[in-house]
N, C-alpha and C positions, 0 to 999 in steps of 0.2 A: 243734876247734870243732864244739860239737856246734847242727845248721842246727833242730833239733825244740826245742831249750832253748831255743832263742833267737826263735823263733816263741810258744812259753810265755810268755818273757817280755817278748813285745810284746804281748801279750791282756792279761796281769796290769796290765802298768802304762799301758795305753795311756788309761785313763780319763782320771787324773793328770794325763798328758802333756799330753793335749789342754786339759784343764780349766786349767795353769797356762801355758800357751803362748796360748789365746785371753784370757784375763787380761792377759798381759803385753803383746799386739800390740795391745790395747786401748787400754793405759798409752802405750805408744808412740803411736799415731795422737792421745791424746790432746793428745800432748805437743808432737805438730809440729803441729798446728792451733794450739795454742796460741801459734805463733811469731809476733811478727811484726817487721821489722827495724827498725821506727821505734819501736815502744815498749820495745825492751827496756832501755831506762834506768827507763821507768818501773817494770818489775817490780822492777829491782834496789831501786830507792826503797822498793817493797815490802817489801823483806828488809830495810832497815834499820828496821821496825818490831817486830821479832821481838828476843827476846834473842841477842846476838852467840854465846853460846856453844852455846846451842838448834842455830843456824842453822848454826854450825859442825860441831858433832856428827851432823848431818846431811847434813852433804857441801855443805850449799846456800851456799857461798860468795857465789856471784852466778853469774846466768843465763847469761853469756855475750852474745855481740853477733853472732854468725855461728849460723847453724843445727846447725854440728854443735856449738860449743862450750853452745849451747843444751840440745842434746840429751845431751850429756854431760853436765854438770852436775847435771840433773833425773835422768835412767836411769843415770847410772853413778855417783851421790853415795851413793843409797844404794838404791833400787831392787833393781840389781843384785844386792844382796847378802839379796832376799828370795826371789822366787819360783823362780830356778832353784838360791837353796841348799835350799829345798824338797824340790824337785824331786831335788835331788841324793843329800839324807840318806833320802829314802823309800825312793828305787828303789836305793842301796846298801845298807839294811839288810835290802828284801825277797830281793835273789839267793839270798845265802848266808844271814844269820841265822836267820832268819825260816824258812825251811827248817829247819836246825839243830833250830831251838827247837818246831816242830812236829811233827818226827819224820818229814817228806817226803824228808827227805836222804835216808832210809835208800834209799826207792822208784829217788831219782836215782841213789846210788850201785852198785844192784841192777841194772844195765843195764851195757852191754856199754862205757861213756866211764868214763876213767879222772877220779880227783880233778883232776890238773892240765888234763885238760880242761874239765870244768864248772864250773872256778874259770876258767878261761881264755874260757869264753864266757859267763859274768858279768859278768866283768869288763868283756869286749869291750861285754856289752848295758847296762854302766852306761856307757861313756864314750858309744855310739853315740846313748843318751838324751840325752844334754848337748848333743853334736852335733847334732843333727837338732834341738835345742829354738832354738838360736844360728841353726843355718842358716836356720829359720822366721823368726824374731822378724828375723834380720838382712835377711832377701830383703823382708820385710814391710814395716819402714820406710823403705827405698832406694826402692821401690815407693810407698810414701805419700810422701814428702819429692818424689819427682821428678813426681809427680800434684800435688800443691800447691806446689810452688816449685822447678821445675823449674832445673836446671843450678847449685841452690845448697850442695846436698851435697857436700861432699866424700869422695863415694865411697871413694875408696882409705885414707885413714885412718882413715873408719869402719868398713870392714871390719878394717885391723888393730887397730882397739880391739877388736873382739867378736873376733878371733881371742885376744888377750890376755885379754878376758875368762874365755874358754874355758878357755886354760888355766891361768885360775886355779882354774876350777870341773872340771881334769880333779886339780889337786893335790887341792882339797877335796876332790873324789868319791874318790883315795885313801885320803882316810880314812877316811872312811864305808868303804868296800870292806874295809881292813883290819882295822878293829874289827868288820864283820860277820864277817872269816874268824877269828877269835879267839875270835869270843866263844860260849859255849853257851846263852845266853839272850838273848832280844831286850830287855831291858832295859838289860844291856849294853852290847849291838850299840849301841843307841840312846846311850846315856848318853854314848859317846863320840863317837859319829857326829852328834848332836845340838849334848854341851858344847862339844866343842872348836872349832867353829863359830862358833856365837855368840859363847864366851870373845872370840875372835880380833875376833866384829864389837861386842861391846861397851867391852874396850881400844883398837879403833879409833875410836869414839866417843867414848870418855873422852879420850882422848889429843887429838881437836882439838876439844875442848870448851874446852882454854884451854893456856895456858903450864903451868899448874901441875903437869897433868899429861900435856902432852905426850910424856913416856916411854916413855908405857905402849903409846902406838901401835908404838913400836919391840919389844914384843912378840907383833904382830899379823900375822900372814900377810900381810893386808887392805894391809899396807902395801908393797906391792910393789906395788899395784896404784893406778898413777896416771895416769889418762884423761888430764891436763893435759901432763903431760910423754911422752905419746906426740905428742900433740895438736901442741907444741912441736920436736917432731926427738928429743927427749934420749936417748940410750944406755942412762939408768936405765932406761925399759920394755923393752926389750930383751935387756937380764941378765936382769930382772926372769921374761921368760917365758920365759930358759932355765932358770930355775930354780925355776917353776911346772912345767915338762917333767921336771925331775931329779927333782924329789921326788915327782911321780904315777910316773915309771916303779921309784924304788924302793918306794914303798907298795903300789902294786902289786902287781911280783913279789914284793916280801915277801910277801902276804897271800895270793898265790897258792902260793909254797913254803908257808908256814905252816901254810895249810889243807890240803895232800899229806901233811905230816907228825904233826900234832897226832889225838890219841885223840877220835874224835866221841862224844854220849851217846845211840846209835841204837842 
C-alpha cells in the first residue's frame, strides 16, 4: 500500500466525490421531507396516473406506507443506480487507465512500489471511494429521518440495505477497475466500464417494463439487488451479497494480477 498514492488520489477525485455525495444527500432529505404517513395512498393514487410500464421500469412500483419502505422505493428504485454508479466508473477509470493512456504510469512505475502494489492501492482507493460515499449519504439520512420523524426508521435494515447496496457497487466498481487494468486506452477503459453498467441497468428496465420482456432482467447484475426482499427477511438478499462480495474479489485480483503481468505502452 503505497500512503503517497493514495493521498494523490484523494486530491484528484475529491471534487467528484463531494459534488455527487452533496447531490445525493440532497435527493435524500428531499425524499424524507416528502413523507408523510397519512398521505401515502394518495401519492400511490399518483402513480396510477402514469403509464404502468414507465412506472415500472423505474422501480416506482408504489411509495410504500412506512418510512423506510418510502425511502426505498424512491432511492433505491432507481436513484441508486445513478449517482454512485457515476461516481464508481470515473474514479475506476481514473487509477489505472487514465494513467496508462497518458503516459503518468511510466512516472509511477519509476519509483521504488512494485505494480502489485499500486494496482493494490487503487484498487483499495476505488472501493474506499464507494465507502466513505455510502457511509455519508447513509449517517445523513438516519440523521435527517430521526430530526423529522423521530423513532420511525428502521435503523438497522436501513443500514443493511446500503450495506448491500455497497456491495453491489464494490462488484460494479470491479469492473470498472478491471477493464481500467486491461485496457491501454481510456476509451477502452471507458467503453467497458461505462457499457457494461448501464447494459445491466437498461435490461433491468426493459425487463420490468412488462411480462414481455421480463427476461431480459435475468440478464442484469441489477437483479440481485432487491430492497423489497431484504426489507422482508428473505435469504434472496443475502446470497445476493455474497455474491456481489465474490465477484468484486475476483475482478479485482484479476485486474490486479493482470496489470503485474501484461506489456504497458510507456
Amino acid at each position: 500500500m503505497s500512503w503517497s498514492l493514495f493521498k494523490v488520489n484523494i486530491k484528484t477525485n475529491k471534487f467528484i466525490w463531494i459534488i455527487l455525495t452533496c447531490v445525493y444527500c440532497f435527493y435524500f432529505a428531499s425524499i424524507i421531507l416528502m413523507f408523510d404517513p397519512e398521505k401515502t395512498e394518495a401519492l400511490n393514487e399518483v402513480l396510477d396516473m402514469f403509464p404502468e410500464s414507465m412506472i415500472k421500469a423505474m422501480g416506482f412500483d408504489e411509495f410504500g406506507t412506512t418510512l423506510l419502505t418510502f425511502i426505498s422505493s424512491y432511492m433505491y428504485g432507481f436513484l441508486i443506480f445513478l449517482f454512485p454508479m457515476v461516481l464508481s466508473i470515473v474514479i475506476n477509470h481514473r487509477i489505472i487507465a487514465s494513467h496508462v493512456d497518458k503516459g503518468s504510469m511510466a512516472y509511477l512505475l519509476s519509483t521504488p512500489n512494485s505494480r502489485v502494489k499500486i494496482a493494490f492501492t487503487q484498487a483499495v482507493s476505488g472501493l474506499a471511494s464507494i465507502t466513505l460515499f455510502f457511509i455519508v449519504t447513509t449517517s445523513f439520512a438516519i440523521v435527517v429521518s430521526e430530526v423529522m420523524f423521530p423513532g420511525l426508521l428502521e435503523t438497522g435494515k436501513f443500514i443493511m440495505l446500503n450495506i448491500y447496496a455497497l456491495l453491489m457497487y464494490y462488484a460494479i466498481g470491479g469492473i470498472g477497475f478491471f477493464a481500467s487494468c486491461i485496457a491501454n486506452e481510456s476509451k477502452l477503459s471507458l467503453s467497458i466500464g461505462v457499457g457494461v453498467p448501464v447494459t445491466f441497468l437498461v435490461l433491468q428496465m426493459l425487463g420490468n417494463a412488462g411480462e414481455k420482456f421480463s427476461w431480459l432482467k435475468n440478464l442484469s447484475l441489477y437483479t440481485l439487488f432487491n430492497p423489497n426482499k431484504l426489507i422482508e427477511g428473505s435469504s434472496f438478499s443475502y446470497i445476493a451479497m455474497f455474491i456481489f462480495t465474490v465477484i468484486a474479489v475476483i475482478l479485482y485480483t484479476g485486474g490486479i494480477l493482470t496489470f503485474n503481468k501484461r506489456d504497458l505502452p510507456i
